[in-house]
C-alpha positions as CSV (number, residue, x, y, z in Angstrom):
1,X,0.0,0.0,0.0
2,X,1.1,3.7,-1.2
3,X,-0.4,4.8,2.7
4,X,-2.0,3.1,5.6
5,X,-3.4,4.6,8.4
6,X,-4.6,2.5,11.4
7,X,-6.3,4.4,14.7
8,X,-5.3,7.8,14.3
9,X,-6.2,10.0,16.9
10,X,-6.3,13.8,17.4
11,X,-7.9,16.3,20.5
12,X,-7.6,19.9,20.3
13,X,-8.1,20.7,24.0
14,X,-11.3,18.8,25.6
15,X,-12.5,18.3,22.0
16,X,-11.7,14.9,20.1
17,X,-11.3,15.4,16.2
18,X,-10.2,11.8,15.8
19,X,-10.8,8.4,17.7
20,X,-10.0,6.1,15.1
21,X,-9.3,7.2,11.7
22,X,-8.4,4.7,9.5
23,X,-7.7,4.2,5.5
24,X,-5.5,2.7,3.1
25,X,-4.8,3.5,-0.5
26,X,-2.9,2.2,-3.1
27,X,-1.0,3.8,-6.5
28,X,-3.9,3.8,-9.6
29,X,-6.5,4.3,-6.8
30,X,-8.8,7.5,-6.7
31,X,-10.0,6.8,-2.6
32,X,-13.3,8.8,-1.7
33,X,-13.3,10.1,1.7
34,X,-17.1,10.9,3.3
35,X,-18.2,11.9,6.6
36,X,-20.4,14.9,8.0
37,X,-18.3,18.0,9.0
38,X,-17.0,17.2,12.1
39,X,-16.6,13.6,11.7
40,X,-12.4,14.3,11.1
41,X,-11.8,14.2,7.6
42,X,-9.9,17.0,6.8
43,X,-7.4,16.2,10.6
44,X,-6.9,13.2,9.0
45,X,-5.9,14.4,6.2
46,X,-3.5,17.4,7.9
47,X,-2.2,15.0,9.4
48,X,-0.9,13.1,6.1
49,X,-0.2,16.3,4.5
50,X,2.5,17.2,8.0
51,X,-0.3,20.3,8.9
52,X,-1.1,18.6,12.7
53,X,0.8,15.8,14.2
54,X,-1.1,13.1,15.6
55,X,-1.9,12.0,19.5
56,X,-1.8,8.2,18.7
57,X,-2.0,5.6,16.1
58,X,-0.1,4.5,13.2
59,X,0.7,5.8,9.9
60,X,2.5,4.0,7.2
61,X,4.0,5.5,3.8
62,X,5.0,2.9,1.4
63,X,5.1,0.1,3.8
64,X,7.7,2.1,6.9
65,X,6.4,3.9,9.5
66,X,6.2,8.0,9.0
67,X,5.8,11.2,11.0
68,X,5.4,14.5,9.2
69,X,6.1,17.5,12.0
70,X,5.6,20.1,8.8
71,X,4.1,20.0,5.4
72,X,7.5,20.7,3.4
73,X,8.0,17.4,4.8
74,X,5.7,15.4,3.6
75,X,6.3,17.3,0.3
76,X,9.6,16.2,-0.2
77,X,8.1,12.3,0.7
78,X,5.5,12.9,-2.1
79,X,2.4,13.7,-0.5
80,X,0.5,17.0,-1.2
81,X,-2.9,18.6,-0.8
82,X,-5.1,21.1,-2.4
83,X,-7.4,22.8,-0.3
84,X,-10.7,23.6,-0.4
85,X,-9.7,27.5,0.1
86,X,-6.6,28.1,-2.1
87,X,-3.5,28.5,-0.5
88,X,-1.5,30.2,-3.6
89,X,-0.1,33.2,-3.3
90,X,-2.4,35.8,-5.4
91,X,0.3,38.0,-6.4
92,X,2.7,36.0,-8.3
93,X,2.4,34.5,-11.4
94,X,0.9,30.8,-12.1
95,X,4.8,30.0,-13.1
96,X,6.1,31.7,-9.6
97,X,3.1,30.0,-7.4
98,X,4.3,26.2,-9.3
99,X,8.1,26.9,-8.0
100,X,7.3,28.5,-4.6
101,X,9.9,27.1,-2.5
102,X,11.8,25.5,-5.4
103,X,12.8,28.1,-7.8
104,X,15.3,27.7,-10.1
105,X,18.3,29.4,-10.0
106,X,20.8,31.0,-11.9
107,X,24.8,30.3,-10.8
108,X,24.6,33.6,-8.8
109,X,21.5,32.7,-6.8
110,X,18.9,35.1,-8.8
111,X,15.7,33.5,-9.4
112,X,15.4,32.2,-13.1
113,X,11.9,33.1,-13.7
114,X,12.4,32.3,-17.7
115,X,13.2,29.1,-16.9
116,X,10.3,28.8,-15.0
117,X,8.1,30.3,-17.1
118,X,9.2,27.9,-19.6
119,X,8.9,24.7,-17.4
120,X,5.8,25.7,-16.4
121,X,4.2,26.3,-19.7
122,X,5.4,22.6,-20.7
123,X,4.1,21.0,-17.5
124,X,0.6,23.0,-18.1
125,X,1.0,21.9,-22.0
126,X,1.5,18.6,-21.0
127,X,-2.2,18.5,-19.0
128,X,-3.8,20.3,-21.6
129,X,-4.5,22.6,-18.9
130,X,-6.4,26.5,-20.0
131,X,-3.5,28.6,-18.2
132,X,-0.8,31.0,-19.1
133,X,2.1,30.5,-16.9
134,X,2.9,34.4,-17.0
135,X,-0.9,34.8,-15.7
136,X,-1.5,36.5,-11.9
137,X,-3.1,33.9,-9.6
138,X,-5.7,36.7,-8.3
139,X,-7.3,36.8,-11.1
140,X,-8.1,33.7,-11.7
141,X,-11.3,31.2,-11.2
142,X,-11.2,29.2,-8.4
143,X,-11.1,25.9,-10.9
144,X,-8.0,28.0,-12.5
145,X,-6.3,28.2,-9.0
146,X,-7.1,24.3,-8.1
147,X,-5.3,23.6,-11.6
148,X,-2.3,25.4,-10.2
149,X,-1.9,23.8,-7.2
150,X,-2.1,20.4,-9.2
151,X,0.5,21.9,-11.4
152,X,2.7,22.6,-8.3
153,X,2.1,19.4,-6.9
154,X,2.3,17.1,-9.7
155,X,6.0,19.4,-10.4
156,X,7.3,18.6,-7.0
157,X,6.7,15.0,-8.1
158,X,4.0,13.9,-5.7
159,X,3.0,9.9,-5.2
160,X,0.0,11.0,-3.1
161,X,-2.4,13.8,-3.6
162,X,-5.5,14.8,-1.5
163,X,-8.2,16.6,-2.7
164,X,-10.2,18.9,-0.3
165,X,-13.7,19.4,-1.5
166,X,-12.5,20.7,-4.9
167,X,-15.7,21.1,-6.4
168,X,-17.6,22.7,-3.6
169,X,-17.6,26.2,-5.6
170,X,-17.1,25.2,-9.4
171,X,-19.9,25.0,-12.1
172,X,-20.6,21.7,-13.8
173,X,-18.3,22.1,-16.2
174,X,-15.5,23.4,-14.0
175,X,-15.9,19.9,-12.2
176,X,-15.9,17.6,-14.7
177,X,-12.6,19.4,-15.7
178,X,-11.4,18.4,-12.3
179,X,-12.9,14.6,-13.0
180,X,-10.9,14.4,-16.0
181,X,-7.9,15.8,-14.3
182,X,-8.3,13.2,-11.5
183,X,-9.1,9.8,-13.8
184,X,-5.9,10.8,-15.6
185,X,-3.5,11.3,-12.2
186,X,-4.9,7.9,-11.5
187,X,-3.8,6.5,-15.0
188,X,-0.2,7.7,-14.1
189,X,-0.1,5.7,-11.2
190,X,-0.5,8.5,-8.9
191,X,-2.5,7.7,-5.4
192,X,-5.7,10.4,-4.9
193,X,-7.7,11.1,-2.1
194,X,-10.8,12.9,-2.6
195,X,-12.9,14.6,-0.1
196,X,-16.8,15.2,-1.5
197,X,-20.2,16.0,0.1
198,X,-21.5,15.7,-3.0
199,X,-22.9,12.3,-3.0
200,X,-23.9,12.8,-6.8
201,X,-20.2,12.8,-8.3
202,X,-18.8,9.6,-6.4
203,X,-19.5,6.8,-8.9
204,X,-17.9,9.3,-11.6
205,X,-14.8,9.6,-9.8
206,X,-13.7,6.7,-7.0
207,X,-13.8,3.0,-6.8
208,X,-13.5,2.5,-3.0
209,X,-14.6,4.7,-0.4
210,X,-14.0,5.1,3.7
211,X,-16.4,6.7,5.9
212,X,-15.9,8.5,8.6
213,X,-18.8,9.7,11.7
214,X,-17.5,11.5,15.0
215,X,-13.6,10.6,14.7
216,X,-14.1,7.1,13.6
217,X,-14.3,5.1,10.3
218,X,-17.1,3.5,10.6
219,X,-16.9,1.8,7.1
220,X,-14.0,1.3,4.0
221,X,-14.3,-0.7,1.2
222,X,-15.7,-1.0,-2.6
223,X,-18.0,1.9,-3.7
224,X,-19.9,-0.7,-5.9
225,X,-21.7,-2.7,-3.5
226,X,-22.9,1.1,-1.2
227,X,-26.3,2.5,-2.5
228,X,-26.9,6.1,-1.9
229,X,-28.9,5.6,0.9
230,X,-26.6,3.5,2.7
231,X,-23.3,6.3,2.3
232,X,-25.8,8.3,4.4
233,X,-26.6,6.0,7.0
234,X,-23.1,5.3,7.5
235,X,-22.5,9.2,7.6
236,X,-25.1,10.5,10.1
237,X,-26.1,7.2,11.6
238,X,-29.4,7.2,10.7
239,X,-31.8,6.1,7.7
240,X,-32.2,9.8,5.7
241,X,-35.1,9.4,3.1
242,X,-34.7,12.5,1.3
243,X,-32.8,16.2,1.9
244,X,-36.0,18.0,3.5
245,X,-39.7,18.1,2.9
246,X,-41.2,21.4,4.3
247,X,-45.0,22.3,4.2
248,X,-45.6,25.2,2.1
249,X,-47.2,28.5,4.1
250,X,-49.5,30.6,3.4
251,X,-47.9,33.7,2.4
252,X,-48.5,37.0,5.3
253,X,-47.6,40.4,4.4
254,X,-45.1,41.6,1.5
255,X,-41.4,42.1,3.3
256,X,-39.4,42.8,0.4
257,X,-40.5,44.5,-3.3
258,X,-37.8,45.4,-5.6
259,X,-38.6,47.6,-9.0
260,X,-36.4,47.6,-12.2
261,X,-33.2,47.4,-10.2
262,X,-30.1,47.8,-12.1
263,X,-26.0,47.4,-12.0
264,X,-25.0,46.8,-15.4
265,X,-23.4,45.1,-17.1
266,X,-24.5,42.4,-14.2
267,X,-27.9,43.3,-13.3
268,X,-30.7,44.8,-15.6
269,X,-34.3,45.5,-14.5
270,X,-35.0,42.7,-12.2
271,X,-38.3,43.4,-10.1
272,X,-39.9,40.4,-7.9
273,X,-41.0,40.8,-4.5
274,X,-40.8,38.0,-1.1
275,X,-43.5,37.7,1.3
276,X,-43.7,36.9,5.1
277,X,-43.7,32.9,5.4
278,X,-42.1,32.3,1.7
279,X,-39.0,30.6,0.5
280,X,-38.3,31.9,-2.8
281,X,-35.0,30.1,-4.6
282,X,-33.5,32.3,-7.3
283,X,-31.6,29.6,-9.5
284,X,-29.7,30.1,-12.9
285,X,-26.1,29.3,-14.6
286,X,-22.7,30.3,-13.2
287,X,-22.2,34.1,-14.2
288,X,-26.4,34.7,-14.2
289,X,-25.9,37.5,-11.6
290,X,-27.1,35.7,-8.1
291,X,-24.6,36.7,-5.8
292,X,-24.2,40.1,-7.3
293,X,-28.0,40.4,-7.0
294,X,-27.6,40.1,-3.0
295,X,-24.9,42.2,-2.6
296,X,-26.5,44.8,-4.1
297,X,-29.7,44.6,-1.9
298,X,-27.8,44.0,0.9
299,X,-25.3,47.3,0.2
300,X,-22.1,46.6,-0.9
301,X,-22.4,47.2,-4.3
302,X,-23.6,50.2,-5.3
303,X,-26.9,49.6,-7.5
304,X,-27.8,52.3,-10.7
305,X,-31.1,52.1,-10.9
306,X,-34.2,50.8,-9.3
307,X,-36.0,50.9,-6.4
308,X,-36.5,48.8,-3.2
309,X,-39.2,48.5,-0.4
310,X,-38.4,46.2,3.1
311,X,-41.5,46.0,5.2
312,X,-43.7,48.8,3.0
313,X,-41.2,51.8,3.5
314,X,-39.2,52.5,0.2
315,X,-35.4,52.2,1.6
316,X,-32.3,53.6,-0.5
317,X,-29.2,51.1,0.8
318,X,-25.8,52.2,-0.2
319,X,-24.0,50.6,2.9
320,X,-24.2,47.0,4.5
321,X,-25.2,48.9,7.8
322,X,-27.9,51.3,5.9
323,X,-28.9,46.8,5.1
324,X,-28.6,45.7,9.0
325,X,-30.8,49.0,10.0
326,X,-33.3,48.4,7.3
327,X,-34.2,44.6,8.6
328,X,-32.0,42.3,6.4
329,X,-29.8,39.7,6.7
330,X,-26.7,38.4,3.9
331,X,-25.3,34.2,4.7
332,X,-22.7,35.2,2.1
333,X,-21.4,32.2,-0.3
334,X,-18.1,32.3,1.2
335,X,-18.6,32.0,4.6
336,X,-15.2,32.4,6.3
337,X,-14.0,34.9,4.1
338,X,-17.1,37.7,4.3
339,X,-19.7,35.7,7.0
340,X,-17.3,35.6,9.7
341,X,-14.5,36.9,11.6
342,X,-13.1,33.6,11.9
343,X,-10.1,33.9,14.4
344,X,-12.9,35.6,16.6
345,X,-14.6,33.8,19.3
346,X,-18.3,32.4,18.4
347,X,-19.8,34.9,21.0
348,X,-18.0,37.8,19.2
349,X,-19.4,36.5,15.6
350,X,-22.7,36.3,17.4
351,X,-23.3,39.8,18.7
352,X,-20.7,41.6,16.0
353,X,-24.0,42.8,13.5
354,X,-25.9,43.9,16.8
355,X,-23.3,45.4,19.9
356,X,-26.0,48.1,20.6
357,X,-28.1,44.6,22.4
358,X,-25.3,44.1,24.3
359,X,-23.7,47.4,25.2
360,X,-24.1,50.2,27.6
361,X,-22.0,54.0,27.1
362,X,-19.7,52.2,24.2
363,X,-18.6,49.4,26.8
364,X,-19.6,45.6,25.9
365,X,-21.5,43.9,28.7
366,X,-19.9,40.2,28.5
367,X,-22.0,38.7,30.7
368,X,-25.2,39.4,28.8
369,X,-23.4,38.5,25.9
370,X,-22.1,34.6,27.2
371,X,-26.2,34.1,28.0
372,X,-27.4,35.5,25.2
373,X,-24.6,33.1,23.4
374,X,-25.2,30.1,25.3
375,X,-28.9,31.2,24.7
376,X,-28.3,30.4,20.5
377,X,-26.0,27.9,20.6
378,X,-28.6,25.7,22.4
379,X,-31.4,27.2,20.5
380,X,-29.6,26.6,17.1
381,X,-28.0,23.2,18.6
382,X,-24.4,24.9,17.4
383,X,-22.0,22.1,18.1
384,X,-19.3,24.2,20.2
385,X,-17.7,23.9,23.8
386,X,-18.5,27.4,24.6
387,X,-18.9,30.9,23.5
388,X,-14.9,31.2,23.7
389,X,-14.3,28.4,21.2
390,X,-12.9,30.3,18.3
391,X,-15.4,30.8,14.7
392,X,-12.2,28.8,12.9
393,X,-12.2,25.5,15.0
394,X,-15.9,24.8,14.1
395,X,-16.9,22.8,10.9
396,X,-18.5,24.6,8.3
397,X,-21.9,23.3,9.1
398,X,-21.5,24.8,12.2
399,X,-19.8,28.2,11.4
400,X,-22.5,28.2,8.9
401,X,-25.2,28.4,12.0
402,X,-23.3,31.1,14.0
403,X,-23.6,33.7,10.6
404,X,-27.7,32.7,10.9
405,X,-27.4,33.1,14.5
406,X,-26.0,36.3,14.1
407,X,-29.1,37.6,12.3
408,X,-31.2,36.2,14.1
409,X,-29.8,38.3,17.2
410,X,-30.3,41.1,15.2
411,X,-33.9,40.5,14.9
412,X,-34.0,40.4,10.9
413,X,-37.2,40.0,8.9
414,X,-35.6,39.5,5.0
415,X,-33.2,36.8,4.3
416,X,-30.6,36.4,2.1
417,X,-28.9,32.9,1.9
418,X,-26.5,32.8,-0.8
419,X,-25.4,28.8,-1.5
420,X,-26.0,27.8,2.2
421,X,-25.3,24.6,1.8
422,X,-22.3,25.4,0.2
423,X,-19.5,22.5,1.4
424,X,-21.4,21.0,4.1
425,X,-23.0,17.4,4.7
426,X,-26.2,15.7,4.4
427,X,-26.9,16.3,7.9
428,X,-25.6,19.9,8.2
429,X,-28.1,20.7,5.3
430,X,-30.7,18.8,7.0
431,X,-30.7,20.8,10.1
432,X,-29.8,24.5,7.9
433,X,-33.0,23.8,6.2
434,X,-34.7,23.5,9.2
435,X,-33.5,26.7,10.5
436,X,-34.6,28.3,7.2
437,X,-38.2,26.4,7.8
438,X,-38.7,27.9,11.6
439,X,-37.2,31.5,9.9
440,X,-40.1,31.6,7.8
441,X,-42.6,30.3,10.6
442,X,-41.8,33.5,12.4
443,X,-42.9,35.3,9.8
444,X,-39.3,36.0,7.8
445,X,-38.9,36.0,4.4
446,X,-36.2,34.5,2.5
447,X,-34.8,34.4,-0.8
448,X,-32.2,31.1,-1.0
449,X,-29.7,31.2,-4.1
450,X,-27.9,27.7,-4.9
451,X,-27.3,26.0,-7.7
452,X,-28.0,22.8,-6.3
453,X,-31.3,22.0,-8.2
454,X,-33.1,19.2,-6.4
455,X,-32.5,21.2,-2.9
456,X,-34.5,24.4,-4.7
457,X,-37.2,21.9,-5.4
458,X,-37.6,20.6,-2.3
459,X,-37.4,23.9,-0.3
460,X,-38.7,26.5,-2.1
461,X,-42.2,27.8,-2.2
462,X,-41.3,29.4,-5.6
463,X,-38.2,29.3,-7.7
464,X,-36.8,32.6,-9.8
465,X,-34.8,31.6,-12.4
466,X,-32.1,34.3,-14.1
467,X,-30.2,34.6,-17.1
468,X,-27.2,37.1,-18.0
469,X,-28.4,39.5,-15.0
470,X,-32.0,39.4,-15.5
471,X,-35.0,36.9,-14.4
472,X,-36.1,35.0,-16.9
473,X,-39.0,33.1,-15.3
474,X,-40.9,32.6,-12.1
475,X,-41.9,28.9,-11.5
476,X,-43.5,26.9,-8.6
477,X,-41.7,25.0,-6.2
478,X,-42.6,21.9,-6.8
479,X,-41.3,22.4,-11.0
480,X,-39.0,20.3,-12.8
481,X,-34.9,20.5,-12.9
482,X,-35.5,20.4,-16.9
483,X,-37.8,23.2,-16.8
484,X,-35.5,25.5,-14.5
485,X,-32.7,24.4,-17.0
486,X,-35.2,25.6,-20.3
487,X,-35.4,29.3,-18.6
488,X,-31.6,29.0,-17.4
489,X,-30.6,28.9,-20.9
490,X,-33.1,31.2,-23.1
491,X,-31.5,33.4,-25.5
492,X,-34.4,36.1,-25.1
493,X,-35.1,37.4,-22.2
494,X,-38.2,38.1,-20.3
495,X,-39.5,39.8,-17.2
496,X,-39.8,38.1,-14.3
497,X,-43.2,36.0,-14.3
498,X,-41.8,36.2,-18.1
499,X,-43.6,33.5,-20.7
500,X,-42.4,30.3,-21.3
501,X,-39.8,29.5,-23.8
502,X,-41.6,28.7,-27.2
């Protein structure tokens, strides 16, 4: 075996990541990796890559026993691992980012950079890769920077390499890109672990599969012989039917109206309005304008044209906080990054939108702020050991709950959810849908961007479709994938509530 891992264990603190993680993989083999967040995958797989080092257990690298106290270590034994979040440097070049560490150098110790744009544009050749090696990383997709880091790994002449969710923000194209890149890895006798909540994508990409649920493998062997409905079962430990089913509500009072609104070239004339009680997915193709559309209503991008009611009193918002004040709430896409303040304690994410509540003459009243934490993380059954656990340490089911939380504290009535379920497990969505559910019981509205079709059809009351910054079509919840997919991809547009393609 390439690497075999038997009983690993890992605590951070009182908490235990790992009780008994266990895998083996072989060269040739693409090795699927599944468990809820929280149930240790990504330790595990720091610990491989040299990131932590482990409390107990054994871990074997082509057939001795191996330690790795930092990653350049385990680099130089041929293991490496690209990240969910991209670790590149944004400022250098795609040639630069490939060599970090290792550049080539000239007799006097300069840096060769010709010979490493040259080297780099071969090995990117070679993989029939779309990249420039003289391009800047910053500017590039997040499927363009997960090609580099392949790049970088496959140059340092890696054995082993561990994918991290690398689909969780592509399109479908983007990820078959990545399919094609793993399959042919695999066909060079490379060893690949892949880490995937999407349940959807494993027959296309591994052949055997180990489970993990709270710091345990609880299964490993062929994926042929799993049905869908057992993965899950292993996963959360219980029999899960379907993603949700929610009772549709009869809708209250109108809580947000938008007229002709307008950012171009990303937005054009998009009107719709939510109601009190509704779940309302807007859905569409990578580029339609979805996120941009929440930004704008929420007030960080500036919008041309248009204008916007929240609760019956016409609002102008050119500022996130002129948003907060006005009674809505933004779960960006990107949680870590724009949800949270992630090297912050949860109680500081918590009451961080709302420090008025919790304040008296400028000074912060911690007291009231640990109940009124411990308050939510019971109420939204946030899996933390306290208030004082830092945002970072959570999973991203969980750090996903303390952005909601955070709104909810501050007592808003529109909701924004931009890809909520973006890179977390069956069960995380399970229970983030359910919080959505009780949101709209109390009378919120939401509007629920994601391009993850059958979870629009299950939770939303209606489903917006948009096109090229405008909305094409306004369709009932309970529609068809094919049908969203017909307005997704109309050449003419149409306002919203627009005809039906011909």
């Amino acid at each position: 075996m390439l690497l075999e891992l038997k009983g690993i264990q890992k605590r951070f603190g009182g908490v235990v990541a790992l009780r008994e993680g266990s895998l083996a993989v072989d060269r040739g083999e693409v090795h699927l990796l599944l468990g809820e967040n929280g149930a240790g995958k990504s330790t595990l797989m720091k610990i491989v890559a040299g990131m932590l080092v482990r409390d107990g257990g054994e871990m074997l690298w082509q057939g001795r026993a191996a330690a790795f106290a930092q990653p350049a270590e385990a680099a130089v034994n041929g293991i490496a691992m690209v990240h969910q979040e991209s670790l590149l440097a944004p400022h250098l070049s795609v040639a630069e980012n490939i060599f970090l560490g290792r550049e080539e150098r000239r007799p006097l110790g300069w840096v060769n950079r010709r010979r490493m744009r040259e080297q780099a544009a071969r090995l990117i050749e070679e993989h029939g890769f779309p990249l420039q090696a003289e391009w800047r990383v910053e500017r590039l997709t997040p499927a363009g920077k997960q090609l580099v880091e392949i790049c970088r790994a496959v140059q340092h002449g890696s054995s082993l390499l561990i994918f991290d969710e690398p689909t969780s923000s592509l399109s479908e194209a983007e990820s078959q890109e990545v399919f094609r890149i793993v399959r042919r890895l695999r066909e060079r006798h490379m060893g690949v672990i892949y880490i995937t909540h999407r349940l959807e994508e494993l027959r296309a990409i591994g052949e055997r599969v180990t489970i993990l649920r709270d710091g345990n493998t609880v299964h490993s062997g062929a994926l042929s012989g799993l049905t869908t409905e057992r993965i899950i079962q292993y996963m959360v430990g219980r029999e899960v039917t379907a993603i949700y089913e929610r009772t549709p509500l009869a809708p209250g009072e109108e809580l947000l109206r938008v007229e002709k609104l307008t950012r171009r070239p990303l937005l054009d004339g998009i009107s719709f309005s939510l109601r009190a009680g509704e779940i309302v997915g807007l859905a569409g193709l990578v580029g339609a304008g979805r996120t941009e559309l929440c930004r704008a209503l929420f007030g960080i991008d500036p919008i041309q044209a248009g204008r916007v009611w929240v609760c019956g009193r016409e609002v102008r918002i050119r500022h996130p906080r002129e948003g907060v004040r006005a009674g809505l709430a933004l779960i960006p896409e990107d949680r870590q990054r724009n949800g949270l303040a992630a090297g912050l304690p949860v109680s500081y994410n918590l009451t961080l939108a709302s420090l008025k509540t919790v304040s008296w003459l400028g000074f912060i009243n911690r007291r009231l702020e640990r109940e009124q934490t411990s308050e939510y993380i019971d109420k939204l059954r946030i899996r933390a050991e306290s208030g004082r656990q830092l945002a970072v340490r959570l999973s991203g089911g969980n750090q996903q709950k303390v952005v909601i939380a955070k709104w909810l504290f501050g007592q808003a009535r529109v909701f924004l959810f931009d890809e909520p379920t973006r890179g977390i497990d069956v069960g995380a969505k399970v229970e983030v849908f359910q919080l959505m559910d009780e949101l709209a019981g109390s009378g919120a509205a939401i509007l629920m961007v994601s391009s993850e079709l059958p979870e629009l059809l299950q939770v939303a009351d209606r489903i917006l479709v948009m096109r090229q910054g405008r909305i094409t079509g306004e369709l009932p919840g309970r529609t068809t994938p094919e049908e969203i997919m017909r307005y997704a991809a109309l050449d003419k547009q149409s306002g919203a509530g627009g005809e039906k393609p011909e």
